[in-house]
C-alpha positions as YAML, in Angstrom:
chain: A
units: angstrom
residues:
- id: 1
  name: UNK
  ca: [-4.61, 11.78, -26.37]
- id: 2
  name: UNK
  ca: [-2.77, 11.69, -23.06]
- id: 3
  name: UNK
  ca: [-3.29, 8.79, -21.48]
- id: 4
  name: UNK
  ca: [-2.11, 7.17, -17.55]
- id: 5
  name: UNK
  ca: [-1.70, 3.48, -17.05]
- id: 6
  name: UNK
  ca: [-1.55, 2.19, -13.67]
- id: 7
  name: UNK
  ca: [-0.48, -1.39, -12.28]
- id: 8
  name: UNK
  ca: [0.81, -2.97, -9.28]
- id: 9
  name: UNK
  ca: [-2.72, -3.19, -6.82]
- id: 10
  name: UNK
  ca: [-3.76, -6.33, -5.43]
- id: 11
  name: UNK
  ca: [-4.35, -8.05, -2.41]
- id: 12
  name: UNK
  ca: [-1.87, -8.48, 0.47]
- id: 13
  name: UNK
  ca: [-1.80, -9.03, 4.64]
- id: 14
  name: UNK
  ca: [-1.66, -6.35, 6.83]
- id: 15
  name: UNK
  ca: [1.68, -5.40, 7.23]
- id: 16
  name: UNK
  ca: [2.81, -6.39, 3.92]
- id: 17
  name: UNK
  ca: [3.88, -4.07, 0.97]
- id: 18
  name: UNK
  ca: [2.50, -3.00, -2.73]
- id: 19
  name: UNK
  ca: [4.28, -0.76, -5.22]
- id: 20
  name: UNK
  ca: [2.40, 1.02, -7.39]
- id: 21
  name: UNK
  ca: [3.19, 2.41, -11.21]
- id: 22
  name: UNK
  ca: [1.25, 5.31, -13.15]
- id: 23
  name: UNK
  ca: [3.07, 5.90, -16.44]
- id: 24
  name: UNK
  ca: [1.69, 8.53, -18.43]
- id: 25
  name: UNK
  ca: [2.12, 8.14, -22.14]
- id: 26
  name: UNK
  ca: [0.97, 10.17, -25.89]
- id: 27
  name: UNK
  ca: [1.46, 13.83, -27.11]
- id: 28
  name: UNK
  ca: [3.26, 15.31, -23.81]
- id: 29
  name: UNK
  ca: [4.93, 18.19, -23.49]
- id: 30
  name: UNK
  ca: [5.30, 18.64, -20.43]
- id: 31
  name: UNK
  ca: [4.21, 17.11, -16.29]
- id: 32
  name: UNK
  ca: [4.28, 19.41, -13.69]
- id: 33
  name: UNK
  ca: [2.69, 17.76, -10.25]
- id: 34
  name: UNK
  ca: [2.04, 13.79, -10.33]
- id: 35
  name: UNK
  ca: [0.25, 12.81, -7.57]
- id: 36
  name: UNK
  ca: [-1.90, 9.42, -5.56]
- id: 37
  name: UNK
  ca: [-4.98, 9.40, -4.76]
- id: 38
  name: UNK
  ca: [-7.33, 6.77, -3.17]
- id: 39
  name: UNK
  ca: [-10.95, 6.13, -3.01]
- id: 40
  name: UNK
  ca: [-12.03, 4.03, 0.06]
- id: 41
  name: UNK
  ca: [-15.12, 1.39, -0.18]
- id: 42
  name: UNK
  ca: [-18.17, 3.93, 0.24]
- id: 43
  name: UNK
  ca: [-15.70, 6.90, 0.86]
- id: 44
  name: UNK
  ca: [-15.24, 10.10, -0.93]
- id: 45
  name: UNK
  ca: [-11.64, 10.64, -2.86]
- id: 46
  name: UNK
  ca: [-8.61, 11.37, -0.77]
- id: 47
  name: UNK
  ca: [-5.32, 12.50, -1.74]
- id: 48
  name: UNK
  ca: [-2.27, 10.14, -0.67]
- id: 49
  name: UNK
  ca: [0.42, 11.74, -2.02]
- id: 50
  name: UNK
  ca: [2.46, 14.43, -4.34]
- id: 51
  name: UNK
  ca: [5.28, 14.65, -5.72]
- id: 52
  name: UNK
  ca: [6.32, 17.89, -7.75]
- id: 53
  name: UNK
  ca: [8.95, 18.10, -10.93]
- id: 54
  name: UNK
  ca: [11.58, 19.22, -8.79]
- id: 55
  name: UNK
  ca: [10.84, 16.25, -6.22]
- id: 56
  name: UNK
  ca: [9.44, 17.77, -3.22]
- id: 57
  name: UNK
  ca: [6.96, 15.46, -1.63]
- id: 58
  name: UNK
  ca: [3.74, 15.65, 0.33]
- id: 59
  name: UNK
  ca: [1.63, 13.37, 2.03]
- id: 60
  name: UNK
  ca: [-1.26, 12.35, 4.09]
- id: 61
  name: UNK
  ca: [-0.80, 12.36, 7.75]
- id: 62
  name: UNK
  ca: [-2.82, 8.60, 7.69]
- id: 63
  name: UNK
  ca: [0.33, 7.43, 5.29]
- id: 64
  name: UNK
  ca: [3.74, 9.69, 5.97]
- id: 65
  name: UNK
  ca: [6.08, 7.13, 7.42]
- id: 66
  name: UNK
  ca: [4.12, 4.19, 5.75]
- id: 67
  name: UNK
  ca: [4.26, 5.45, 1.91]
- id: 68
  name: UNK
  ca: [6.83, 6.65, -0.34]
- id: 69
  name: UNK
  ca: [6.33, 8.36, -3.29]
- id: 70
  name: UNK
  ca: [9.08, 8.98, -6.06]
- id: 71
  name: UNK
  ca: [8.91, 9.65, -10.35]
- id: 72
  name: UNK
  ca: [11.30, 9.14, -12.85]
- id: 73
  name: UNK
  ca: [10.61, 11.56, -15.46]
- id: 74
  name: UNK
  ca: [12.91, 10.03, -18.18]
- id: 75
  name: UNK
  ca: [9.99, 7.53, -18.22]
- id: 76
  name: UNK
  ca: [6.93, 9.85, -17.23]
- id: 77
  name: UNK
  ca: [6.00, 7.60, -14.67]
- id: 78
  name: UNK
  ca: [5.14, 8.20, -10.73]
- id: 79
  name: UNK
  ca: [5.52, 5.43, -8.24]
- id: 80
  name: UNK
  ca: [3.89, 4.33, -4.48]
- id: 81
  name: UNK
  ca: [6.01, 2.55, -2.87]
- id: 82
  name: UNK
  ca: [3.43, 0.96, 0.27]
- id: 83
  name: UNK
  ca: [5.04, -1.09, 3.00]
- id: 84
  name: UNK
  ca: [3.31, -1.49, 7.04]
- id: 85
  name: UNK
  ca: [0.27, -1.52, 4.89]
- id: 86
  name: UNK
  ca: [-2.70, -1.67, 7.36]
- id: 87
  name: UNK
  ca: [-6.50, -3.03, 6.19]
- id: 88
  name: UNK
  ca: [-8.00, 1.37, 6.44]
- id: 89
  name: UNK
  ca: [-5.20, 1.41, 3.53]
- id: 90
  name: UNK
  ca: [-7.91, -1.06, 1.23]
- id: 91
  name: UNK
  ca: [-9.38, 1.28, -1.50]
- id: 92
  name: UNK
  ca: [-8.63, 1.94, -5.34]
- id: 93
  name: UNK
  ca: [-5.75, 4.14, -5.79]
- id: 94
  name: UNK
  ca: [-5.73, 6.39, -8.75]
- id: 95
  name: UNK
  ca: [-2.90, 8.09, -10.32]
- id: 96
  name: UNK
  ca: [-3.11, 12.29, -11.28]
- id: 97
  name: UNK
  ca: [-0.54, 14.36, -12.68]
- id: 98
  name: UNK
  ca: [-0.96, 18.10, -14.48]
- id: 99
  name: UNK
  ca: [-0.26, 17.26, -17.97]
- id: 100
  name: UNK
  ca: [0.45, 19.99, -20.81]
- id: 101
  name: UNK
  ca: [0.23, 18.40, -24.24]
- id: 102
  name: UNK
  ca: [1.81, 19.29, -27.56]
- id: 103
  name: UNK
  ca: [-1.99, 20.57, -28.49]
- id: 104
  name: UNK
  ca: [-3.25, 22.29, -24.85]
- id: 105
  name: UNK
  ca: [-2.79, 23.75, -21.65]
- id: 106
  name: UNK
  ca: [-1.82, 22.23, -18.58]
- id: 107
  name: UNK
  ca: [-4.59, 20.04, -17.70]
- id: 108
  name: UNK
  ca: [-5.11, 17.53, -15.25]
- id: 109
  name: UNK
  ca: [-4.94, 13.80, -15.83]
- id: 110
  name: UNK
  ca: [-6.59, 11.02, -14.16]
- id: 111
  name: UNK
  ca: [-5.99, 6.77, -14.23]
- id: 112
  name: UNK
  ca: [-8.29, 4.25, -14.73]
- id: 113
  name: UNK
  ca: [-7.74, 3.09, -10.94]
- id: 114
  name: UNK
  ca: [-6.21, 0.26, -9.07]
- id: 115
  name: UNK
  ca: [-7.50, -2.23, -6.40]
- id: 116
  name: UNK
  ca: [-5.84, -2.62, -3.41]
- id: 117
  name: UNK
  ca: [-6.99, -4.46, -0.56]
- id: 118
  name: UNK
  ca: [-5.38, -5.25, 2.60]
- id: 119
  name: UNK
  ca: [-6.51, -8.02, 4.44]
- id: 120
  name: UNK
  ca: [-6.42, -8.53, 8.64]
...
């Protein structure tokens, strides 16, 4: 069972910074795409950020500038770095990534969520 275990949410000022971690962990045999995503109070699911194998990056026009996303595969993890953080940014951030396992196909994965709230 693969599994994706997030940390690093909690509460901060406007302007501050948060990094976020998403390591993914069990039978892997591979990660293509690992990827952010954020659900806003009463909001539908957003994507924040991607990050493919060979490193190439994408992200939201509300966070490019603001957010930086980077992986170390050695370690199967996917990070968000978050600095200028501004209170819109408040919402539980969940970690993705396209997962093939020693027993499937390429599937894709989903963490249990993080909290992060930005306060005025």
């Amino acid at each position: 069972q693969v599994q994706l275990v997030e940390s690093g949410g909690g509460l901060v000022q406007a302007g501050g910074s948060l990094r976020l971690s998403c390591a993914a962990s069990g039978s892997i045999r591979s990660i293509n795409a690992m990827g952010w995503y954020r659900q806003p109070p009463g909001k539908q699911r957003e994507l924040v950020a991607t990050i493919t194998s060979p490193g190439r990056t994408n992200y939201a026009d509300s966070v490019k500038g603001r957010f930086t996303i980077s992986r170390d595969n050695a370690k199967n993890t996917v990070y968000l770095q978050m600095n200028s953080l501004k209170p819109e940014d408040t919402a539980v951030y969940y970690c993705n990534a396209a997962i093939r396992s020693t027993w499937s196909a390429y599937r894709d994965y989903w963490g249990q969520g993080t909290q992060v709230t930005v306060s005025s």
